[in-house]
mmCIF file of the N, C-alpha and C atoms, coordinates in Angstrom:
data_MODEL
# 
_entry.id   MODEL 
# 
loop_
_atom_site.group_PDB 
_atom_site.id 
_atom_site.type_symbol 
_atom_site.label_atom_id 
_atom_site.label_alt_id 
_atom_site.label_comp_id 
_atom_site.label_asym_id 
_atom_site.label_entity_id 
_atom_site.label_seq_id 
_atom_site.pdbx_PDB_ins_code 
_atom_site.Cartn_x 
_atom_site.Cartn_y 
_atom_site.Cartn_z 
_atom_site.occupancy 
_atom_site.B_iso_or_equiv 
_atom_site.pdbx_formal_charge 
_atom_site.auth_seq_id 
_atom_site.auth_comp_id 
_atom_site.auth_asym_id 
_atom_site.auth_atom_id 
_atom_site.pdbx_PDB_model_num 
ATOM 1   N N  . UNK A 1 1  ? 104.961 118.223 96.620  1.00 0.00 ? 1  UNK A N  1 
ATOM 2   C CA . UNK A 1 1  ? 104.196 117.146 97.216  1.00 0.00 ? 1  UNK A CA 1 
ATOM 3   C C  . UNK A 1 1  ? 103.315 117.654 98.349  1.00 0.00 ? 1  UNK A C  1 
ATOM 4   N N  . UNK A 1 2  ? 103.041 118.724 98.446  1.00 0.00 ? 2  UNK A N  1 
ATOM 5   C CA . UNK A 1 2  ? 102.015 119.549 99.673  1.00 0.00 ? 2  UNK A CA 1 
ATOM 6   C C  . UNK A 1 2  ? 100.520 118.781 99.363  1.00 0.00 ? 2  UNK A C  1 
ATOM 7   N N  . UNK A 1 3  ? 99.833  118.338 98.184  1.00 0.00 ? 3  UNK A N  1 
ATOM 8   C CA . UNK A 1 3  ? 98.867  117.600 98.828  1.00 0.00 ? 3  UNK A CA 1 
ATOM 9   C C  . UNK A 1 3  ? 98.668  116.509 98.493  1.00 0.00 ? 3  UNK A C  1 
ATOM 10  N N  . UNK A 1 4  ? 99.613  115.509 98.627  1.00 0.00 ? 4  UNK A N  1 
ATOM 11  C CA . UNK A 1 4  ? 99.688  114.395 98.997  1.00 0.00 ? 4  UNK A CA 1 
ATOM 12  C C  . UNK A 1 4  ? 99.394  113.555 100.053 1.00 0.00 ? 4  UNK A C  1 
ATOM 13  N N  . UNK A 1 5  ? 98.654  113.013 99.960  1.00 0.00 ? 5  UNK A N  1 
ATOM 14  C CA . UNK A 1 5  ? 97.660  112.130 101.073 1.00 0.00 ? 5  UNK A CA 1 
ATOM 15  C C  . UNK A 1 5  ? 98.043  110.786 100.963 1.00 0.00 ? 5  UNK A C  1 
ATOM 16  N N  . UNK A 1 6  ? 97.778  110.099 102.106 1.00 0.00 ? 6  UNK A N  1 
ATOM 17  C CA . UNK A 1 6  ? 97.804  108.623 102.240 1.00 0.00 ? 6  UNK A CA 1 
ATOM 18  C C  . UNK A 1 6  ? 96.697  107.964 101.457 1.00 0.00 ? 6  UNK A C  1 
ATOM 19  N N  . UNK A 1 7  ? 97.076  106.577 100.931 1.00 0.00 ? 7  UNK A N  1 
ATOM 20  C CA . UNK A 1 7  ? 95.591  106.162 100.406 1.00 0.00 ? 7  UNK A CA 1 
ATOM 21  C C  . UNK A 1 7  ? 95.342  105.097 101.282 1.00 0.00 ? 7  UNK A C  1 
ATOM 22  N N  . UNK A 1 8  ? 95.398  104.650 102.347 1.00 0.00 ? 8  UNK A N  1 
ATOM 23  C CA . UNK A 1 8  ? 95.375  103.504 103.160 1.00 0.00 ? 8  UNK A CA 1 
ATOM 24  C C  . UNK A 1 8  ? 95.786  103.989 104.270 1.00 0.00 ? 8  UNK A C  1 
ATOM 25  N N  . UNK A 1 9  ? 94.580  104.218 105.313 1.00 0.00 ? 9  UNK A N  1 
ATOM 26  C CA . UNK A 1 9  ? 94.583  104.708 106.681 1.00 0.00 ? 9  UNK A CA 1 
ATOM 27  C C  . UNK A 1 9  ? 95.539  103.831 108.072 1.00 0.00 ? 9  UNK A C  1 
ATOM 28  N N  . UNK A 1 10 ? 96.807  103.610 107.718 1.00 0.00 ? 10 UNK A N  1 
ATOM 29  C CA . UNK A 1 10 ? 97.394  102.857 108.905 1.00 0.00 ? 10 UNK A CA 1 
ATOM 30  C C  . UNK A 1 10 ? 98.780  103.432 109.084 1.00 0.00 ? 10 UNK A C  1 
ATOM 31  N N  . UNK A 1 11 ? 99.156  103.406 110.112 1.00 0.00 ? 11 UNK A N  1 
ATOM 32  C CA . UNK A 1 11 ? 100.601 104.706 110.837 1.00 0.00 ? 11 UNK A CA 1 
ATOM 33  C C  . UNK A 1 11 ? 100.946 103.620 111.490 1.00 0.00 ? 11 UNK A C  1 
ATOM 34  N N  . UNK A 1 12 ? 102.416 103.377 112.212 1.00 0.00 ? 12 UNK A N  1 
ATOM 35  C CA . UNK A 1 12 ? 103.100 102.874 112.440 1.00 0.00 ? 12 UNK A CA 1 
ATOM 36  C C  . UNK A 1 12 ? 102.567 103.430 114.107 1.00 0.00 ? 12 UNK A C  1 
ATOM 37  N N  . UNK A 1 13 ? 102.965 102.065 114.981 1.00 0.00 ? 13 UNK A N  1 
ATOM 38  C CA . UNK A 1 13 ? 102.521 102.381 115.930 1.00 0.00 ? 13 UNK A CA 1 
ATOM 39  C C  . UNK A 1 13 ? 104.281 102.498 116.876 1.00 0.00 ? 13 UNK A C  1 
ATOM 40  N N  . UNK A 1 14 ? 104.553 104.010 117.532 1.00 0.00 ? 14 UNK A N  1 
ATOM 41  C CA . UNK A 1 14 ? 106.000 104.388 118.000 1.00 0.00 ? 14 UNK A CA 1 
ATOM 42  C C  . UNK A 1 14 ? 105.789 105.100 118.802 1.00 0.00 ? 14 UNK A C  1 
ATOM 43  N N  . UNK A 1 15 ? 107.113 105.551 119.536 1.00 0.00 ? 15 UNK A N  1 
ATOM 44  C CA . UNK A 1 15 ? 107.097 106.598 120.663 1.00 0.00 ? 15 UNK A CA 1 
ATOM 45  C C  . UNK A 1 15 ? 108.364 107.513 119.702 1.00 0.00 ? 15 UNK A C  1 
ATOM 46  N N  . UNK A 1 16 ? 109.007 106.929 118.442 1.00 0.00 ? 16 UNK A N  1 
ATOM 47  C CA . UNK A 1 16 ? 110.246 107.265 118.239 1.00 0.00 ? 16 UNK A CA 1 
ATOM 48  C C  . UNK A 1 16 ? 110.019 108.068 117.026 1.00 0.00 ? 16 UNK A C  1 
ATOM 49  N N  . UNK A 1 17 ? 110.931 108.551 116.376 1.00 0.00 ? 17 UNK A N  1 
ATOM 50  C CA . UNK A 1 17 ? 110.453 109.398 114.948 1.00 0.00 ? 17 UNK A CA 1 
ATOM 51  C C  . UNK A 1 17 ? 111.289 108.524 113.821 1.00 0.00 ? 17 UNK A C  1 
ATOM 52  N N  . UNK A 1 18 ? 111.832 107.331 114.055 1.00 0.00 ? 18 UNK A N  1 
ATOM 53  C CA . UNK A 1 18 ? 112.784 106.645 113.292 1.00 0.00 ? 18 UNK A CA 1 
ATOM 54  C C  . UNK A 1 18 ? 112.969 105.545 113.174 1.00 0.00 ? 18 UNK A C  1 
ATOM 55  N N  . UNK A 1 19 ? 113.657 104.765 112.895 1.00 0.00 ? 19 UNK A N  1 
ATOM 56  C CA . UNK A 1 19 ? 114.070 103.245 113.299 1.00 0.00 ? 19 UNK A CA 1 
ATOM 57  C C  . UNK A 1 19 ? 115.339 103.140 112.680 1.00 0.00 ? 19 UNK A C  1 
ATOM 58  N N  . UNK A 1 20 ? 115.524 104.318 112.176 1.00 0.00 ? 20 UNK A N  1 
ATOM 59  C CA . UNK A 1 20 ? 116.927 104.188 111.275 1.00 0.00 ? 20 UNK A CA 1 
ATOM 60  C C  . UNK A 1 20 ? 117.967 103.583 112.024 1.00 0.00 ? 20 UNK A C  1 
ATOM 61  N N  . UNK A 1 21 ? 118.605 104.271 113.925 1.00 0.00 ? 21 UNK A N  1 
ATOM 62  C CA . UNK A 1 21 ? 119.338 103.438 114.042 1.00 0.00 ? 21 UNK A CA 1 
ATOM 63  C C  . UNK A 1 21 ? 119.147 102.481 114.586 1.00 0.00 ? 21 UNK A C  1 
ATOM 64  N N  . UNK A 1 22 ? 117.893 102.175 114.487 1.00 0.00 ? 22 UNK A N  1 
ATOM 65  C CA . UNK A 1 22 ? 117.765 100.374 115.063 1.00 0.00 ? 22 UNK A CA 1 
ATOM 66  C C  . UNK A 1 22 ? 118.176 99.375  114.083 1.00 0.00 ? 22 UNK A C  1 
ATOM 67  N N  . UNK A 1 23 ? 117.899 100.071 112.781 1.00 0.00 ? 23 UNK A N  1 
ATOM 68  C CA . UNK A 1 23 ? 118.206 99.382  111.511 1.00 0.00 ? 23 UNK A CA 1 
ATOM 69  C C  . UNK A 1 23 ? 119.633 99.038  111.372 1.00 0.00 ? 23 UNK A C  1 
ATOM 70  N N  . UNK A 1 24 ? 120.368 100.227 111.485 1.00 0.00 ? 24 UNK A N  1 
ATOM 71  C CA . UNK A 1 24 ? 121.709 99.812  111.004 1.00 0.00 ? 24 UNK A CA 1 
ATOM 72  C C  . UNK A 1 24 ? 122.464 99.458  112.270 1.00 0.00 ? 24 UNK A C  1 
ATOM 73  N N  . UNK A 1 25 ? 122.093 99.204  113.133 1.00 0.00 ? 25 UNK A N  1 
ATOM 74  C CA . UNK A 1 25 ? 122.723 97.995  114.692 1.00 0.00 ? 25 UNK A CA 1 
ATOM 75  C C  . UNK A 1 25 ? 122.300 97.186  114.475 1.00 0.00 ? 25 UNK A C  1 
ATOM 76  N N  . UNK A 1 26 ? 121.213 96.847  113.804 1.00 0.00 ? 26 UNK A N  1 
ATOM 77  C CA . UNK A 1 26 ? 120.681 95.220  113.544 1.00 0.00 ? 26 UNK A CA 1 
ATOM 78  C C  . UNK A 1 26 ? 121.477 94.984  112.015 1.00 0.00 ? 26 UNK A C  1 
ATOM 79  N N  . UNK A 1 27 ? 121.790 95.652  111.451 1.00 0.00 ? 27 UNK A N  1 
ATOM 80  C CA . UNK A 1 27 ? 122.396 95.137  109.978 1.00 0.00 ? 27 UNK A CA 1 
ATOM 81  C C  . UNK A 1 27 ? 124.029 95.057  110.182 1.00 0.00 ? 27 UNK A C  1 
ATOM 82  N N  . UNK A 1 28 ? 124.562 95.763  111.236 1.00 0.00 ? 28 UNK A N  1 
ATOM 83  C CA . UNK A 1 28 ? 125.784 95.628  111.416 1.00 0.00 ? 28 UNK A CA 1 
ATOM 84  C C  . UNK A 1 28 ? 126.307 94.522  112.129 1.00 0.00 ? 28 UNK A C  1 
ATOM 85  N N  . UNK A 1 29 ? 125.422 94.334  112.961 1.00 0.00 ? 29 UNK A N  1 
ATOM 86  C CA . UNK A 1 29 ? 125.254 93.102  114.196 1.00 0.00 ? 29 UNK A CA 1 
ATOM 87  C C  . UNK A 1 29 ? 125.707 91.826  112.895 1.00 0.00 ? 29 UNK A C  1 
ATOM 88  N N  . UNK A 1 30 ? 124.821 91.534  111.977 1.00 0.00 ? 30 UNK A N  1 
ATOM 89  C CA . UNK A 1 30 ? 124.035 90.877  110.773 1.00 0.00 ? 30 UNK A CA 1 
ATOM 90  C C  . UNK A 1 30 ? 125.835 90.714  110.123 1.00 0.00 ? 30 UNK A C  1 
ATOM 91  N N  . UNK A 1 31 ? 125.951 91.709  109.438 1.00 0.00 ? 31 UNK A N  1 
ATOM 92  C CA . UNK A 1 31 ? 127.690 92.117  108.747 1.00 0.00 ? 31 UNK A CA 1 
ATOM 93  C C  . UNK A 1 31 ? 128.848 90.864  109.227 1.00 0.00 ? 31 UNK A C  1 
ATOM 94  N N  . UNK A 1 32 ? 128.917 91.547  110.926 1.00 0.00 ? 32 UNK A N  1 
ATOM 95  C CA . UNK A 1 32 ? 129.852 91.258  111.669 1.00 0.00 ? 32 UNK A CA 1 
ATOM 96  C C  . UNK A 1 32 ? 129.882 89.453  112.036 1.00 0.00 ? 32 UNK A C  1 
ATOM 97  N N  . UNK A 1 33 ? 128.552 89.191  112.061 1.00 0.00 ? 33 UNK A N  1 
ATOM 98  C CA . UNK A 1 33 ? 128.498 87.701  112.433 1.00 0.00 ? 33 UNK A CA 1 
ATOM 99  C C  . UNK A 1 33 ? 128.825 86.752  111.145 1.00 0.00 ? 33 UNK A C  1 
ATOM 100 N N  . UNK A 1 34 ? 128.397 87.654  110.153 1.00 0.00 ? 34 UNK A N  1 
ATOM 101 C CA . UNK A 1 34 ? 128.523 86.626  109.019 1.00 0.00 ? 34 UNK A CA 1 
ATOM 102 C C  . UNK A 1 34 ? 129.852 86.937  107.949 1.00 0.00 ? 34 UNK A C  1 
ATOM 103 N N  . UNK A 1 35 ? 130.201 87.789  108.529 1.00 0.00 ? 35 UNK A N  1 
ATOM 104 C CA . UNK A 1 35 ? 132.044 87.926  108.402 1.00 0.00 ? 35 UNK A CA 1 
ATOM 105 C C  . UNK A 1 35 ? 132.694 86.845  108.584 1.00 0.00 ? 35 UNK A C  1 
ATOM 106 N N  . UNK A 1 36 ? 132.368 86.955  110.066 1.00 0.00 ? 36 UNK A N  1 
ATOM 107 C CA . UNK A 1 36 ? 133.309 86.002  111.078 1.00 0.00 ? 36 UNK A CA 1 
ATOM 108 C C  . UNK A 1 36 ? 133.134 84.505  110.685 1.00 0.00 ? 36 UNK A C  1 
ATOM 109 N N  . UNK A 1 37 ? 131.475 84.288  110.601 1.00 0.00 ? 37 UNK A N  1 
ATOM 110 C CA . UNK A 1 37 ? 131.312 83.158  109.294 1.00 0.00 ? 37 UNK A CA 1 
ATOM 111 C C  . UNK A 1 37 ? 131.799 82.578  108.413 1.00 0.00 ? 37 UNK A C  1 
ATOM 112 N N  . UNK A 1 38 ? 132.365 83.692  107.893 1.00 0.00 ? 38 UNK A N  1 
ATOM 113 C CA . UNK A 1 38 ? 132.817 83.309  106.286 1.00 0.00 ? 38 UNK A CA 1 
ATOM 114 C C  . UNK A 1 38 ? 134.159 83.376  106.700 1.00 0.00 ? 38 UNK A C  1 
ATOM 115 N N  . UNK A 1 39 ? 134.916 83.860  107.634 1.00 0.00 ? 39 UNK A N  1 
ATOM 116 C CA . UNK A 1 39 ? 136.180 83.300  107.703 1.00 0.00 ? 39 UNK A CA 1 
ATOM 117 C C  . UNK A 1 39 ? 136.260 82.472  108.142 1.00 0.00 ? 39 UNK A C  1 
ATOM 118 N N  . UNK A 1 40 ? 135.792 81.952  109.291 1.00 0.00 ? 40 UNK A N  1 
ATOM 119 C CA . UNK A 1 40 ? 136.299 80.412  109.821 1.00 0.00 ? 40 UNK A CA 1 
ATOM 120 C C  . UNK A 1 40 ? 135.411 78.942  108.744 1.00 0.00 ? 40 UNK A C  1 
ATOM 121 N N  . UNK A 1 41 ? 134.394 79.595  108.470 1.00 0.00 ? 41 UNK A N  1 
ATOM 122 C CA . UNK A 1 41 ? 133.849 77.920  107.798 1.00 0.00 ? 41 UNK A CA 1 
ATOM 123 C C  . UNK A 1 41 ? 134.693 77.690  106.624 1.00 0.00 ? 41 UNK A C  1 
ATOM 124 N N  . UNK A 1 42 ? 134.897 79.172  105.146 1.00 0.00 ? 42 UNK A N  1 
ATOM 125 C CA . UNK A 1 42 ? 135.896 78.895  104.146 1.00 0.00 ? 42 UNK A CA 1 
ATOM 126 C C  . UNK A 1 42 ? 134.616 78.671  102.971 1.00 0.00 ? 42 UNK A C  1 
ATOM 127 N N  . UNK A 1 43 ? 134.823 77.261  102.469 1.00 0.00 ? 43 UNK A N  1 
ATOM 128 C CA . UNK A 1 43 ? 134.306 77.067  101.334 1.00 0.00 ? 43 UNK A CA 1 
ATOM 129 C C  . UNK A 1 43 ? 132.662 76.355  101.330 1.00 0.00 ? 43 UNK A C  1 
ATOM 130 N N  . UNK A 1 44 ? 132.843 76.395  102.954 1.00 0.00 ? 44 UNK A N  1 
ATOM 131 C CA . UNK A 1 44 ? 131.076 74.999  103.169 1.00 0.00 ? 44 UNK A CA 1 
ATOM 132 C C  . UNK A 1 44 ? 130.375 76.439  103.636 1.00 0.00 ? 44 UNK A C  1 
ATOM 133 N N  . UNK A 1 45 ? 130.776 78.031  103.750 1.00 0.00 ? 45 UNK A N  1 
ATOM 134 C CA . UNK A 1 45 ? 130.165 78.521  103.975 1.00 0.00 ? 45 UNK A CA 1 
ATOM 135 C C  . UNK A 1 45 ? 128.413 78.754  103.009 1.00 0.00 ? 45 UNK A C  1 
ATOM 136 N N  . UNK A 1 46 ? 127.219 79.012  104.256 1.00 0.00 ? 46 UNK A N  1 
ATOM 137 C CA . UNK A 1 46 ? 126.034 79.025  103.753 1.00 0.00 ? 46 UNK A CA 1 
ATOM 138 C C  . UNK A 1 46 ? 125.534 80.230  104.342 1.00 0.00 ? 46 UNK A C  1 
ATOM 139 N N  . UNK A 1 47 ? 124.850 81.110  103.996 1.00 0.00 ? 47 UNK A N  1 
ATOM 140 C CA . UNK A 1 47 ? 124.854 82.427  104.642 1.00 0.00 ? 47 UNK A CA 1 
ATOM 141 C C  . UNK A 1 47 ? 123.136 82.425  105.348 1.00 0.00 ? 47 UNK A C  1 
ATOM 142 N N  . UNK A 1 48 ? 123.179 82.782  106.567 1.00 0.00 ? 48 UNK A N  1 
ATOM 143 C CA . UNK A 1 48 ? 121.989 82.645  107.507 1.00 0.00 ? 48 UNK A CA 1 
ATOM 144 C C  . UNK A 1 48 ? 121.489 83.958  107.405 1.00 0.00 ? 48 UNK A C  1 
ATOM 145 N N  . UNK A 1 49 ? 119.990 83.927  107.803 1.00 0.00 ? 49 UNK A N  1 
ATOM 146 C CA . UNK A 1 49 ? 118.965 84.966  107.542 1.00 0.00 ? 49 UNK A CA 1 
ATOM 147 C C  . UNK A 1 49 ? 119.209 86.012  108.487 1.00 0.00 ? 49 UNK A C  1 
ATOM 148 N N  . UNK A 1 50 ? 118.848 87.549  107.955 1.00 0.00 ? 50 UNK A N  1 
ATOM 149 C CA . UNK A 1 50 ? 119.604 88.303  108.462 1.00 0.00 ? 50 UNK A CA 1 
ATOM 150 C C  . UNK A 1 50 ? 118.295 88.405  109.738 1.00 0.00 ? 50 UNK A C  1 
ATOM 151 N N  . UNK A 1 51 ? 117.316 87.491  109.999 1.00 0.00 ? 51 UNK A N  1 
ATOM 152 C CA . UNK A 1 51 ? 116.123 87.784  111.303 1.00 0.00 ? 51 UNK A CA 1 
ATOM 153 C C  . UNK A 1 51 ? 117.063 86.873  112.424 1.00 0.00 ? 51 UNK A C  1 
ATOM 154 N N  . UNK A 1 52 ? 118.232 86.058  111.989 1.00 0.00 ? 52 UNK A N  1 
ATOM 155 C CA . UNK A 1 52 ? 118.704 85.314  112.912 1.00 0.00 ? 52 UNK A CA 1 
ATOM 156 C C  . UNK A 1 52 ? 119.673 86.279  114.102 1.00 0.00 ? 52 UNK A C  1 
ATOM 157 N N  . UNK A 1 53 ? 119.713 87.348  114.046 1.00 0.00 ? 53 UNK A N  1 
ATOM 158 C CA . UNK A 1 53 ? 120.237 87.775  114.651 1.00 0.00 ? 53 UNK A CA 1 
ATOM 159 C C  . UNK A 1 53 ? 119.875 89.449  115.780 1.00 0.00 ? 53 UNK A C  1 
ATOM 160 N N  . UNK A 1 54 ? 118.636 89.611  114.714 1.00 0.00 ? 54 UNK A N  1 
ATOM 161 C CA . UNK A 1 54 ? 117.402 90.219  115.648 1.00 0.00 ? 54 UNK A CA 1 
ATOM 162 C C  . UNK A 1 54 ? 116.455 90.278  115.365 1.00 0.00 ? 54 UNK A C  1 
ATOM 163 N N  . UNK A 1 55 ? 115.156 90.886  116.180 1.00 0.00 ? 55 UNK A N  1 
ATOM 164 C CA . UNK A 1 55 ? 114.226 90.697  115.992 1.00 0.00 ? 55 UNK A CA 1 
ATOM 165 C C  . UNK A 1 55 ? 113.165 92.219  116.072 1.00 0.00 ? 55 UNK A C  1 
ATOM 166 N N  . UNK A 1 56 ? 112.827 92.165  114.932 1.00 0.00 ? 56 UNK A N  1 
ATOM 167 C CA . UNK A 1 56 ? 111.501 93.816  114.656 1.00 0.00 ? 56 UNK A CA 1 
ATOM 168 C C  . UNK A 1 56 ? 110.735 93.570  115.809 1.00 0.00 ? 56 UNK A C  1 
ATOM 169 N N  . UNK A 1 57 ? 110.478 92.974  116.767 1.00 0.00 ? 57 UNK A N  1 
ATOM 170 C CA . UNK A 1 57 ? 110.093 93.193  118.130 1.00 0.00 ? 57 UNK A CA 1 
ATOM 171 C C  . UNK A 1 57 ? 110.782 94.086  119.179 1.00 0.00 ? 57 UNK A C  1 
ATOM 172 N N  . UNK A 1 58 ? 111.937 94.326  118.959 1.00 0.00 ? 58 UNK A N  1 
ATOM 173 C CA . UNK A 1 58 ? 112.948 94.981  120.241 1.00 0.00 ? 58 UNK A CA 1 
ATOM 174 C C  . UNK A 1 58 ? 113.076 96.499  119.667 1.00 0.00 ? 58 UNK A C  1 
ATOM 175 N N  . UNK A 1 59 ? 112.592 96.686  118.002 1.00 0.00 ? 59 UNK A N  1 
ATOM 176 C CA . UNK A 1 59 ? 112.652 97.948  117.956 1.00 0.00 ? 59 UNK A CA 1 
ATOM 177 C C  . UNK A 1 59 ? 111.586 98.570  118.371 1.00 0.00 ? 59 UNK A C  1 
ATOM 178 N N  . UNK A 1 60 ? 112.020 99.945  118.088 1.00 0.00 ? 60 UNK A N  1 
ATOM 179 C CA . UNK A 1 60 ? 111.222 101.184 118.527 1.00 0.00 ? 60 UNK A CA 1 
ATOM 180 C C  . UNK A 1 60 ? 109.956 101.061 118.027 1.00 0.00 ? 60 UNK A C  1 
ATOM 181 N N  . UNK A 1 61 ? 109.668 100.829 116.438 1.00 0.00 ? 61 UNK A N  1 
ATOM 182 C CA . UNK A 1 61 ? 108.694 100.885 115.742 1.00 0.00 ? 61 UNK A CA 1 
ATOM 183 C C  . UNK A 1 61 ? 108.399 99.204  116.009 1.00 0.00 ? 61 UNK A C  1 
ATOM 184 N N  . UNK A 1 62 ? 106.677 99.236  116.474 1.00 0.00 ? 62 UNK A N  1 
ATOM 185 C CA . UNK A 1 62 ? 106.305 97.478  116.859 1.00 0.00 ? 62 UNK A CA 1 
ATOM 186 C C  . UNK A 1 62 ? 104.985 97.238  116.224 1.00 0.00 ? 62 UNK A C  1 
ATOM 187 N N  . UNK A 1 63 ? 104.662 97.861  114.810 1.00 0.00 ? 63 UNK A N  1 
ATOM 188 C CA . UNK A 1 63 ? 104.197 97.450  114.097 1.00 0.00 ? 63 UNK A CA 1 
ATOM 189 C C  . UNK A 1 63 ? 103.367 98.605  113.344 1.00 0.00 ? 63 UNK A C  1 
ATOM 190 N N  . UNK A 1 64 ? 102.397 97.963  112.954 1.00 0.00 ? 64 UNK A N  1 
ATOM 191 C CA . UNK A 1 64 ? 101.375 99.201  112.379 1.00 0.00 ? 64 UNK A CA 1 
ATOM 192 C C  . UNK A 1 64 ? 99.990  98.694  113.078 1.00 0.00 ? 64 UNK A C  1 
ATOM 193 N N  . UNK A 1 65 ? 98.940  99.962  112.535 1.00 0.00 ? 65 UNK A N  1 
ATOM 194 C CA . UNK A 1 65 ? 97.734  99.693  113.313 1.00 0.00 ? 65 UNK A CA 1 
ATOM 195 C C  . UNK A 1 65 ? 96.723  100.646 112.275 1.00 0.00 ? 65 UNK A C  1 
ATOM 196 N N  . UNK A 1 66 ? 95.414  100.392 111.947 1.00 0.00 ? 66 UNK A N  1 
ATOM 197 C CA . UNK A 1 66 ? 94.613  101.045 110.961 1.00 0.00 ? 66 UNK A CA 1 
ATOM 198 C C  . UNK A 1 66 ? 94.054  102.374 112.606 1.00 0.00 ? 66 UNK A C  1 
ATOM 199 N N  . UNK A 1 67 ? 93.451  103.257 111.641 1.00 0.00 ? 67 UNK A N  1 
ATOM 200 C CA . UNK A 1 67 ? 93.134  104.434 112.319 1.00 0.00 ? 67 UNK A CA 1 
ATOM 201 C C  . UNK A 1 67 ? 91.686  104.963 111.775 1.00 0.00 ? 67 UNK A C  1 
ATOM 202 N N  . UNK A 1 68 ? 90.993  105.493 112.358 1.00 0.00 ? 68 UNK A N  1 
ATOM 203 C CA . UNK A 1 68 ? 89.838  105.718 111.330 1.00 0.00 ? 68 UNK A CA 1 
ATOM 204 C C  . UNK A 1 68 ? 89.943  107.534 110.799 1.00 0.00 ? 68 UNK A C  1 
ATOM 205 N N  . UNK A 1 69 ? 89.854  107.393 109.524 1.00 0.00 ? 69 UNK A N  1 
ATOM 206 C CA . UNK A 1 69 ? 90.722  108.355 108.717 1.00 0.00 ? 69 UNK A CA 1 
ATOM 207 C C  . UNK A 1 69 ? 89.566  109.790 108.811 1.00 0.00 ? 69 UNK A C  1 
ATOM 208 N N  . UNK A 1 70 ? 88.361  109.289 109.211 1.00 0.00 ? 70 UNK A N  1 
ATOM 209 C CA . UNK A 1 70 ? 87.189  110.761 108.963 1.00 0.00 ? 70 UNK A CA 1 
ATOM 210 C C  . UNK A 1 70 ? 87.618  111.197 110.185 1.00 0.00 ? 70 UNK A C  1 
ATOM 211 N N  . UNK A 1 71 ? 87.872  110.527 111.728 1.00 0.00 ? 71 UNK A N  1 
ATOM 212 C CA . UNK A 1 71 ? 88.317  111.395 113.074 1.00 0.00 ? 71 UNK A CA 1 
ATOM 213 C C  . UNK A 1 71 ? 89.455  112.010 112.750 1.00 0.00 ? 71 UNK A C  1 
ATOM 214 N N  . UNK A 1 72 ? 90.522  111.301 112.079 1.00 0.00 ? 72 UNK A N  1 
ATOM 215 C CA . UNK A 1 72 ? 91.914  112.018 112.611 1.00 0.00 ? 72 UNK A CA 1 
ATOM 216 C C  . UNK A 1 72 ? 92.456  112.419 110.845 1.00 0.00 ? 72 UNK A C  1 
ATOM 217 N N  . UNK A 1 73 ? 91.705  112.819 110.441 1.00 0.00 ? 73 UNK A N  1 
ATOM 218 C CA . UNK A 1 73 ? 92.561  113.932 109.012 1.00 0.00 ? 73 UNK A CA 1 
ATOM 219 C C  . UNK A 1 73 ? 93.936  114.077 109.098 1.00 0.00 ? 73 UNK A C  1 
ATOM 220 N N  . UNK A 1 74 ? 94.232  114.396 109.818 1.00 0.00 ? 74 UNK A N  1 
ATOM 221 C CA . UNK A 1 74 ? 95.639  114.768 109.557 1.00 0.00 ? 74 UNK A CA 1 
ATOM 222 C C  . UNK A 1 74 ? 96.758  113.423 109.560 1.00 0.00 ? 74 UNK A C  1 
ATOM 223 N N  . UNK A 1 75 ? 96.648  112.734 109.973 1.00 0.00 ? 75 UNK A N  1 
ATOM 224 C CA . UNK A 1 75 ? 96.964  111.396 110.256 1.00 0.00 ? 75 UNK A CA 1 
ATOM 225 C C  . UNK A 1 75 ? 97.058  111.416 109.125 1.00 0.00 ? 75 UNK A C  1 
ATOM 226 N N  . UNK A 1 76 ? 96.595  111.551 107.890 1.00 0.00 ? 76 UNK A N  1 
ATOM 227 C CA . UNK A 1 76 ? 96.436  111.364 106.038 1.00 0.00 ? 76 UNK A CA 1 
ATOM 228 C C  . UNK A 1 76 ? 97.358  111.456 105.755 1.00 0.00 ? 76 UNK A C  1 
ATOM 229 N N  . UNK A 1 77 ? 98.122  112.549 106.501 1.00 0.00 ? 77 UNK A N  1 
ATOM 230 C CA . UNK A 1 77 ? 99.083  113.577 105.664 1.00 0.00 ? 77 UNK A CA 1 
ATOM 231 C C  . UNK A 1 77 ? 100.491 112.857 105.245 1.00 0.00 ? 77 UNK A C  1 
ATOM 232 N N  . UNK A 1 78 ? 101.038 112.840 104.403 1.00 0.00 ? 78 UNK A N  1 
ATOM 233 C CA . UNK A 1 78 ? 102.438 112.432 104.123 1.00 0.00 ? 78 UNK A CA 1 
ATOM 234 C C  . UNK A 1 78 ? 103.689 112.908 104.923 1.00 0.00 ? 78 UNK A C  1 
# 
């Protein structure tokens, strides 16, 4: 995959190289609440959205942003 290029000029806008463990503290967070859910409600249980419990704002990665692809070449790169 050495020349593999982007086809759509936009990078994630971060200070971080990851979000992985923001991901799985927000999915565990997610797990744990709706565990506890499902044991105390029983049978009227209804299962709530996993944004109810955080929010892609508090992570590292806070969105994307287009770039203009003839200045920054390398930016292309995979």
């Amino acid at each position: 995959m050495s020349r593999s290029k982007r086809k759509t000029p936009i990078r994630g806008m971060t200070t971080s190289e990851s979000e992985a463990w923001d991901k799985a503290k927000w999915h565990r967070r997610h797990r744990r609440a709706e565990g506890e859910r499902l044991k105390s409600a029983g049978g009227e249980f209804v299962a709530q959205s996993r944004h109810a419990h955080s929010s892609t704002w508090i992570m590292d990665k806070d969105g994307k942003q287009y770039f203009d692809a003839t200045r920054h070449p390398k930016l292309m790169r995979k």
